[in-house]
C-alpha positions in Angstrom: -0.9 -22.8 -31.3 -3.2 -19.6 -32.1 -5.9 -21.4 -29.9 -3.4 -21.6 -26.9 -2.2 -17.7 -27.1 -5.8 -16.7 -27.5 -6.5 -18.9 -24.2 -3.7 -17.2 -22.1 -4.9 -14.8 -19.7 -3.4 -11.5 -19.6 -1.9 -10.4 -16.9 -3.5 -7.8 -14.4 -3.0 -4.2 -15.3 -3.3 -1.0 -13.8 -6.9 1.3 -14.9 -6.6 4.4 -14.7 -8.6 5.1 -12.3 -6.8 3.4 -9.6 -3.9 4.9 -11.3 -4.9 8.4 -11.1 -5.5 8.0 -7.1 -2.3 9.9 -4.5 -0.6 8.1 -2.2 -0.9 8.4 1.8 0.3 6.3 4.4 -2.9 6.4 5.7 -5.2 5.4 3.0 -8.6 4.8 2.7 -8.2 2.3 -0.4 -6.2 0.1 -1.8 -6.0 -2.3 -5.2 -6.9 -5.4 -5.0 -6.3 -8.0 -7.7 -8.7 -11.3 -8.5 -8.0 -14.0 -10.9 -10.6 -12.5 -12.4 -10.6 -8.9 -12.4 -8.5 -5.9 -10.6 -10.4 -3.8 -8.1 -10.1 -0.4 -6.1 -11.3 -1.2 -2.4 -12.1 1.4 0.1 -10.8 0.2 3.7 -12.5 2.3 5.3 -16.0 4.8 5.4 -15.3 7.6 3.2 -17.0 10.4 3.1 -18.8 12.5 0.7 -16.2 15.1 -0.8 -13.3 13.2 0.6 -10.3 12.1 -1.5 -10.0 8.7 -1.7 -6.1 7.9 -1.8 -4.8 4.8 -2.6 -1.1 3.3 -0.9 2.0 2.2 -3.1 3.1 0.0 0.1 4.7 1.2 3.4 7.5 3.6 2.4 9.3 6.2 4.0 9.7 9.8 2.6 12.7 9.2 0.9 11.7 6.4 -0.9 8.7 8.1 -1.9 10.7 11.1 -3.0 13.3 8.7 -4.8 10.8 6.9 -6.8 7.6 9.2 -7.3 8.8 12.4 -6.9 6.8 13.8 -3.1 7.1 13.1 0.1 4.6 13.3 3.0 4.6 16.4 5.0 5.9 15.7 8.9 5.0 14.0 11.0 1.4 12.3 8.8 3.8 9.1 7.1 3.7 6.7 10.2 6.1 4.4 7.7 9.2 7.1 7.5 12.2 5.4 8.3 16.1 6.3 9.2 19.1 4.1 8.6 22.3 3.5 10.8 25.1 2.2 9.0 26.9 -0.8 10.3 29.9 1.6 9.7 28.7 4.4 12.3 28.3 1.4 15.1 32.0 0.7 14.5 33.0 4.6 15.0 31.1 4.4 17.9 32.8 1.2 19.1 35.7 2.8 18.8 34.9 6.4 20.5 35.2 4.9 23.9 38.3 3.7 23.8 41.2 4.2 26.4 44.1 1.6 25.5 45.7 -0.1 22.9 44.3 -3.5 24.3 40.4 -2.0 24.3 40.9 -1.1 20.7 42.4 -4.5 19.7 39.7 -6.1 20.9 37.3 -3.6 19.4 39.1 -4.5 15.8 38.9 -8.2 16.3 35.3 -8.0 16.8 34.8 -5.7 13.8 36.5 -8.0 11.9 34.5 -11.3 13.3 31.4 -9.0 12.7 32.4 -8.5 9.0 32.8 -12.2 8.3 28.9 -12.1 9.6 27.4 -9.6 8.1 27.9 -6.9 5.0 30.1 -3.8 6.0 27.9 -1.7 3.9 24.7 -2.8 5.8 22.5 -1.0 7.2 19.6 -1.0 10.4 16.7 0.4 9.6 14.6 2.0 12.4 10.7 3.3 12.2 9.1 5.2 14.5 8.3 2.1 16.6 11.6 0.6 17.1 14.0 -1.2 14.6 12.9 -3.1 11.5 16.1 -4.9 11.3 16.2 -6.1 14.7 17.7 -10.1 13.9 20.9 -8.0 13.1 20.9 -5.5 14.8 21.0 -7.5 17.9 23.7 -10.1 16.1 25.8 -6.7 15.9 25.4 -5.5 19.3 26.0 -8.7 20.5 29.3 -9.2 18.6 30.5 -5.5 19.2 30.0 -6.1 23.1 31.2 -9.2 23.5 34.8 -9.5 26.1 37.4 -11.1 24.8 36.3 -15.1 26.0 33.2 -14.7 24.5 34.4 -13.7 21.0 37.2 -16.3 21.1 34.5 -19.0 21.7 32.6 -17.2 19.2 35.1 -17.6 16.7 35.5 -21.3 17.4 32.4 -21.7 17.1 32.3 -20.1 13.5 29.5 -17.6 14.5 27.2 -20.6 15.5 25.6 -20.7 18.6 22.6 -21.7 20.8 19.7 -19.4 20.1 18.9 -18.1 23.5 16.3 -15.9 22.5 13.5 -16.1 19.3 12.8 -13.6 16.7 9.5 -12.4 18.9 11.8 -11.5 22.3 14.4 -9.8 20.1 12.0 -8.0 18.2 10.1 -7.1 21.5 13.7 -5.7 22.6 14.1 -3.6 20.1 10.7 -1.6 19.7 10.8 1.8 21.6 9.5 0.3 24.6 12.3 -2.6 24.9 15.6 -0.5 24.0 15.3 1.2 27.6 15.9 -2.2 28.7 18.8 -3.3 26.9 21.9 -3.9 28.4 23.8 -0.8 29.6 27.0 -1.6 27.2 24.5 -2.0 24.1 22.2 1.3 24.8 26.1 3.7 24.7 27.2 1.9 21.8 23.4 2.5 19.8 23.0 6.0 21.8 26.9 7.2 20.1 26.3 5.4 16.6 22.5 7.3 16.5 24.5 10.5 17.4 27.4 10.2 15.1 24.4 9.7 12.2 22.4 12.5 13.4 25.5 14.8 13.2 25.7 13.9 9.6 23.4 16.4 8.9 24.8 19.2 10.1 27.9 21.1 10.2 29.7 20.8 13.4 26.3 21.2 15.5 25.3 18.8 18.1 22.7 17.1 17.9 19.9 19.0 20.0 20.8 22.4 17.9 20.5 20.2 14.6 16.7 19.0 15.8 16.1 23.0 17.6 17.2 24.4 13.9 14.9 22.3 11.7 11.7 22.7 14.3 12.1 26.2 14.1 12.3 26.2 10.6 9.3 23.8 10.7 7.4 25.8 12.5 7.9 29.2 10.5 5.3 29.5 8.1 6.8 32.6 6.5 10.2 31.2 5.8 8.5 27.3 4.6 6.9 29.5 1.9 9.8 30.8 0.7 11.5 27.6 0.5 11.4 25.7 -3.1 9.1 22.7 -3.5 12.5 20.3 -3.8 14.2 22.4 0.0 10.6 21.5 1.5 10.1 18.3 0.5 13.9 17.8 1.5 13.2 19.6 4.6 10.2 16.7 5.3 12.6 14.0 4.6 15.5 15.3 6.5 13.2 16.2 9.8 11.6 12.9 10.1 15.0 11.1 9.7 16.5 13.0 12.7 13.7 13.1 14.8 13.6 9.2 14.7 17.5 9.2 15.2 17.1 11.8 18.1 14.3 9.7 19.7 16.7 6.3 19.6 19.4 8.9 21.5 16.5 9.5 24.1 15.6 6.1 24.4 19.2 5.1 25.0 20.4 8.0 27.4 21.9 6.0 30.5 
């Protein structure tokens, strides 16, 4: 028995000089681990007097700032993300409506589109499009759908032929593909992006929330008078809405 637990490997650690490196999005090294032996890899040239940063994975700001403690400043992390919740596409479904028939069909949808997916979901969107696009365009689809298509849905138990594979979909829903979507699913993503954006605010609209934080973004004076936890708020917040205000963009009729 001692000759087996002296046999066992150990597993891989972190050394402290890969642990001593910062994080970027866009890194020059990263850790690499061997059956043998745990390395720090530069992927690309680095030059002499340059940092060498190391990555913790593709996070957003407020991920970084939730788990480490920093954010990067705007716009340098290329994998900052902002979140629509399924909740805010059901507002949105809702906004538009003009009769008591519209909005019972807008509930039985919600309700077919709850049996399908978490009401406390979320879509995630990047600066390229939407990560989540498999449900996003399920929800869409459900929340558009007239009234003969959802009762066949329904029969159907949510099942149906897959007209179009994950590569189409996901094409659809990268920034050049949501111009293209169908005129009924670009209003409902362009009001659910704006009820979101005006989250942040107080009553604004949407272009004075984005016009307020540029400006303060651009103020050198009044960023150093912020605190370090306002401005690295101020990073997280900023990226969030411009990626929200981009989707409203992309989805203008």
């Amino acid at each position: 028995e001692e000759e087996e637990e002296e046999s066992t490997p150990n597993p891989p650690m972190m050394v402290p000089m890969a642990d001593m490196l910062n994080h970027v999005s866009n890194h020059n090294a990263n850790l690499e681990f061997t059956p043998d032996s745990l390395k720090m890899v530069c992927v690309r040239r680095i030059s002499t007097g340059e940092e060498v940063f190391n990555t913790y994975g593709q996070m957003a700001n407020w991920q970084l700032l939730h788990m480490y403690g920093f954010t990067e400043p705007y716009p340098s992390n290329s994998n900052d993300t902002a979140d629509i919740s399924l909740h805010q596409l059901y507002k949105a479904a809702k906004a538009g409506v003009q009769s008591d028939s519209d909005l019972q069909l807008v509930e039985e949808r919600w309700e077919t589109l709850r049996r399908t997916m978490k009401e406390d979901g979320v879509f995630v969107f990047s600066n390229q499009g939407c990560l989540t696009d498999s449900e996003l365009h399920t929800a869409l689809k459900v929340m558009c759908m007239s009234k003969g298509e959802l009762s066949q849905f329904k029969d159907n138990e949510g099942w149906e032929e897959d007209d179009e594979d994950d590569e189409k979909i996901s094409q659809a829903f990268c920034n050049d593909g949501i111009p293209e979507l169908n005129a009924s699913w670009k209003r409902l993503l362009h009001e659910a992006a704006g009820l979101t954006l005006r989250l942040y605010g107080d009553g604004e609209t949407e272009d004075k929330l984005v016009d307020r934080d540029r400006v303060l973004m651009e103020d050198k004076a009044a960023l150093r008078g912020l605190s370090s936890r306002q401005w690295r708020a101020l990073q997280v917040r900023f990226g969030q809405m411009m990626i929200l205000h981009r989707l409203m963009e992309l989805t203008l009729p």
